[in-house]
C-alpha positions in Angstrom: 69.8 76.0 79.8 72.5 76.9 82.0 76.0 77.4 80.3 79.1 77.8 82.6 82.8 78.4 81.7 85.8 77.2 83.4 88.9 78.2 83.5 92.2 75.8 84.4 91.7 75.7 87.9 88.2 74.4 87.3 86.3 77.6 88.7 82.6 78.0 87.0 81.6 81.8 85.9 78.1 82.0 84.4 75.5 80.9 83.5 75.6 82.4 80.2 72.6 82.1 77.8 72.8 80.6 74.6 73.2 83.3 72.8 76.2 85.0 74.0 77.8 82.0 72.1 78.9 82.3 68.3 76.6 80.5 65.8 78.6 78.2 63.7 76.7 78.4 59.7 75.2 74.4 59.2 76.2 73.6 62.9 74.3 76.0 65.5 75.1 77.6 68.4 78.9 76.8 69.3 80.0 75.8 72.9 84.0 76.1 73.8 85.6 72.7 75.0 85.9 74.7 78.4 81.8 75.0 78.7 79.2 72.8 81.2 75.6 72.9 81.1 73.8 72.6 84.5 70.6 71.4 84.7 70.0 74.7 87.5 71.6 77.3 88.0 74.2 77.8 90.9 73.5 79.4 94.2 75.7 82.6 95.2 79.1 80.6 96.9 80.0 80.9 100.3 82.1 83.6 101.2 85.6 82.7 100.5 84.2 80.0 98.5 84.1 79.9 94.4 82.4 76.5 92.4 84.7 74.5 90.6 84.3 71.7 88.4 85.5 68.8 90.0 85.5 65.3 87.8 82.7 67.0 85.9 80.6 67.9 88.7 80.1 71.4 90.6 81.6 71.8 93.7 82.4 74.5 96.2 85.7 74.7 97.5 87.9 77.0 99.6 89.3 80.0 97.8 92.6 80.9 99.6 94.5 81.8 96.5 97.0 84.6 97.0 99.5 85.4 99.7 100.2 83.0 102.6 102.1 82.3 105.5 104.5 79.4 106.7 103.3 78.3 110.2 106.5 76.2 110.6 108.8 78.8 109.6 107.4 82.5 110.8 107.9 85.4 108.9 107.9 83.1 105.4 105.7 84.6 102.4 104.0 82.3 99.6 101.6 83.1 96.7 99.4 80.1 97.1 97.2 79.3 93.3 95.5 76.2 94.1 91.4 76.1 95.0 90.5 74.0 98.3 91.3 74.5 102.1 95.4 75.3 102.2 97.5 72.1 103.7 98.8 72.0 106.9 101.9 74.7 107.3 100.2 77.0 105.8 97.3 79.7 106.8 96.1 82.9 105.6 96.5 84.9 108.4 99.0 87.3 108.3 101.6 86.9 110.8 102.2 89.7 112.8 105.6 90.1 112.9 108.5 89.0 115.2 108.7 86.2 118.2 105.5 85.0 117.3 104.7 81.9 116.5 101.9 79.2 115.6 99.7 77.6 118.1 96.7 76.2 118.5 95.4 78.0 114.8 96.9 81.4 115.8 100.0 83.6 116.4 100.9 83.9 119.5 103.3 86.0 121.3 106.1 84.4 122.5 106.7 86.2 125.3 109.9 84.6 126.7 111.7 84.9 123.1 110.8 88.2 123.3 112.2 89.3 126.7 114.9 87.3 126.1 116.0 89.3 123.0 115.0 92.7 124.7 117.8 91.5 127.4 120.4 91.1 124.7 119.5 94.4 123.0 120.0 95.6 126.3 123.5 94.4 127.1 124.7 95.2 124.2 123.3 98.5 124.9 124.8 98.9 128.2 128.1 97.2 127.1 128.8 100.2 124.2 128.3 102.9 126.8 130.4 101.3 129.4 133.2 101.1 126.8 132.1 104.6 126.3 133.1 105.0 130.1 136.0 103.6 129.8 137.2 105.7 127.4 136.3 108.8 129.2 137.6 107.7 132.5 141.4 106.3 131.7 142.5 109.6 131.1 141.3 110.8 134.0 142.3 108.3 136.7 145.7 109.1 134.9 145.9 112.3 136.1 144.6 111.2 139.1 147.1 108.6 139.4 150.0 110.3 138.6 149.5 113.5 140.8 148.1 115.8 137.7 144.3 116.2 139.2 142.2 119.1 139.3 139.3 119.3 141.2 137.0 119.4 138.3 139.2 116.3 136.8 138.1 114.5 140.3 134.9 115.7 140.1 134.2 114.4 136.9 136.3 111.0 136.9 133.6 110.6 140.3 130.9 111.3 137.7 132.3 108.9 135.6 132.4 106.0 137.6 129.1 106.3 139.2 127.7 106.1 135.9 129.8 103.3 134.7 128.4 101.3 137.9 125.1 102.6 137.8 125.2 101.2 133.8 126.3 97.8 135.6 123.2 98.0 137.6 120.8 98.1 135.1 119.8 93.9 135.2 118.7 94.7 138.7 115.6 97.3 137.9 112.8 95.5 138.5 111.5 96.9 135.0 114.1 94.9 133.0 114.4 94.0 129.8 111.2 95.9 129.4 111.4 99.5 131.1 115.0 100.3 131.5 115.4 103.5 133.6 119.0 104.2 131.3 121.5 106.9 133.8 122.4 110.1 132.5 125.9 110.5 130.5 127.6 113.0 132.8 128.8 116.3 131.0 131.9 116.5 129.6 
């Protein structure tokens, strides 16, 4: 005889003999309300695959119990607790992190979203060093401007500017958003 116990969900462990099952004195062996005897005993399941009693007869379903992802909505985490294949907007795969998205059954990159977000990193980048600039060059096209230079304040307001333009330059490189090649700060 093949005994099998199920839990909640339905999933079959066993086959247990007899025996491993109290004896009830004047009734015999005992089976628990959550028991099934098979006429043969259960292959090994697929892998990723458990048997599950389903309206009183074994079958083998999906096991994707645990953590999942939302396909719809990337980067969304769910602990998933049912047996059988997971519904649609959901998959096991881990997703890989961000500006991908679901297509086709897999993450894929989405390049475009990417590059587009490496541009805005990047003029926000280049924005808080030409304020930076700014800063360092009022002062010094004041002197200028008002008759106070010194050769070393020209020199350096020339420095100045050159690297506020060359920061202006930047969308040009042919490397951009990617490769940046970012101009030196000149030395205060």
């Amino acid at each position: 005889m093949n005994i099998y116990v199920f839990d909640p969900l339905g999933i079959l462990t066993g086959p247990f003999e007899l025996s491993a099952f109290p004896e009830v004195p004047g009734f015999g062996q005992y089976l628990p309300g959550n028991t099934v005897q098979l006429e043969k005993p259960l292959s090994q399941p697929e892998a990723g695959h458990v048997w599950a009693l389903v309206d009183g007869e074994p079958q083998q379903l999906a096991d994707c119990r645990g953590v999942v992802f939302r396909t719809e909505v990337p980067g969304v985490v769910e602990e998933y607790s049912k047996l059988g294949d997971l519904p649609e907007g959901l998959t096991a795969k881990p997703w890989p992190g961000q500006f991908y998205v679901w297509a086709d059954g897999c993450w894929v990159l989405d390049a475009p979203a990417e590059a587009a977000d490496l541009a805005r990193l990047a003029r926000l980048k280049r924005d808080t060093l030409m304020n930076q600039a700014t800063t360092a060059i009022a002062p010094l096209q004041d002197a200028v401007d008002l008759g106070l230079e010194t050769p070393e304040k020209v020199a350096l307001l020339r420095l100045w500017k050159r690297y506020r333009i060359d920061l202006s330059d930047i969308e040009q490189q042919a490397g951009f958003p990617v490769s940046i090649d970012w101009p030196t700060t000149p030395s205060v």
